[in-house]
C-alpha positions as a printed Julia matrix, in Angstrom:
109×3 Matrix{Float64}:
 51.36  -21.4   15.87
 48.25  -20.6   17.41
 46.57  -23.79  18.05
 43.63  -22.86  20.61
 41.5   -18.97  21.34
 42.43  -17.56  24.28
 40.7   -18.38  28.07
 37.32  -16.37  28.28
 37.63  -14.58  31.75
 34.74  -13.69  33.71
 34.2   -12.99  37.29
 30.28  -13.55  37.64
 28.14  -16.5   37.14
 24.52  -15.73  36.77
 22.33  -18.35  38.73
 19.43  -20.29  37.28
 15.82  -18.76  37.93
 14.78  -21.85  40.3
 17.92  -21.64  42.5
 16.97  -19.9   45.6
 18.86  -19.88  49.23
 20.33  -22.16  50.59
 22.53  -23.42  48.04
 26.36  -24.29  48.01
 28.54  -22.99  45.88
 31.92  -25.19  44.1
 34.44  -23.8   41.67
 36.17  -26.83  39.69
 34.73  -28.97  42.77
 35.91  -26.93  45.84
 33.31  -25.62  48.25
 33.66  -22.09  48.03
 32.41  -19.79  51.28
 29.86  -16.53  50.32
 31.94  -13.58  51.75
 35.27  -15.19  51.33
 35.38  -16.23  47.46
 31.98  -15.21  46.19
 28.94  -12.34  46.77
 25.88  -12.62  45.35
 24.5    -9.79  43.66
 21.62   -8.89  41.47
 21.17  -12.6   40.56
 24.41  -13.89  39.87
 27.86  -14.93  41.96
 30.89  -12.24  41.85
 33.81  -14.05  42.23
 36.64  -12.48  43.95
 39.16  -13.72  41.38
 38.62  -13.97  37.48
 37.75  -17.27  36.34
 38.54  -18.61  32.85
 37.39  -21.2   30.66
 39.45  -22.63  27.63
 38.1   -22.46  24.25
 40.15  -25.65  22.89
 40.61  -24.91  18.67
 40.55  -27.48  15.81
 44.4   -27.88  15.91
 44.62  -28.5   19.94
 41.83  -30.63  19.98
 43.25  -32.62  17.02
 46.36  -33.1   18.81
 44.77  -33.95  22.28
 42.73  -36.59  20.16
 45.68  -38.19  18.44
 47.51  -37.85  21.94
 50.28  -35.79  21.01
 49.11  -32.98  23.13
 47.0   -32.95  26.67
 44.77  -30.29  27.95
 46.21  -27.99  30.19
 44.39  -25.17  29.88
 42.4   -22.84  32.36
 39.12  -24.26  32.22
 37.53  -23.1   35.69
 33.88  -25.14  36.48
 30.73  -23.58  38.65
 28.22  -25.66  40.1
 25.88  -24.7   42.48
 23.79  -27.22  44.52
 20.72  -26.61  45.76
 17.07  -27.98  46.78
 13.69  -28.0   44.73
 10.49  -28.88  45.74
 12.15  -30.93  48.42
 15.01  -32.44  45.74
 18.73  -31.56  45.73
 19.02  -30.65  42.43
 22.6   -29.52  40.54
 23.33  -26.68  38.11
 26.65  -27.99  36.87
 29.33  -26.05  34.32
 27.18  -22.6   34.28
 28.35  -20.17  32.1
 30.89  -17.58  32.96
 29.16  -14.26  32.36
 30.92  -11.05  30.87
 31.76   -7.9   33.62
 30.56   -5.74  31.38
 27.23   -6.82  30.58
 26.12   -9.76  32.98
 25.01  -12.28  29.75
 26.31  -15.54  30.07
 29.09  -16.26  27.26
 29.42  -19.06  25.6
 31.17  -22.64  27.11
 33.11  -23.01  24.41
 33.09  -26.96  23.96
């Protein structure tokens, strides 16, 4: 029985309009180093490894609520800190943009 979609993978994360350099990058709270786990290119972070979030269905989230079931699913988390007008500011949970066309998808829940 089929009880949840599968993940959404993604490598790329397109970055808010207002986020500009320096910022820091974390991937389900981990600092992540540009060059080592990310680029950034044409607006967005490329990910060396495919990231994934979970869309949980009606029957998985049914049985997470009655507690017959947890969530163990990959459901992979970009933030990206930065400062504004002289305010750290947080763009938390962006969404995971498609390879092939660079739109963000949707969270899924």
């Amino acid at each position: 029985m089929n009880v949840s979609d599968p993940p959404r993978r993604a490598r790329r994360v397109v970055l808010p309009p207002d986020v500009r350099r320096p910022f820091e990058v974390f991937l389900n709270g981990v600092p992540q180093v540009e060059g080592a786990d990310y680029v950034v290119r044409d607006g967005a972070l490329v990910f060396q490894r495919e990231l994934a979030r979970e869309k949980v269905g009606l029957g998985r989230w049914t049985s997470m609520v009655l507690g017959i079931a947890g969530s163990y699913g990959k459901d992979d988390s970009v933030d990206v800190a930065y400062e504004r007008e002289g305010r750290r500011m947080v763009a938390a949970k962006l969404p995971l943009a498609s390879a092939d066309d660079g739109q963000p998808r949707a969270s899924g829940g």
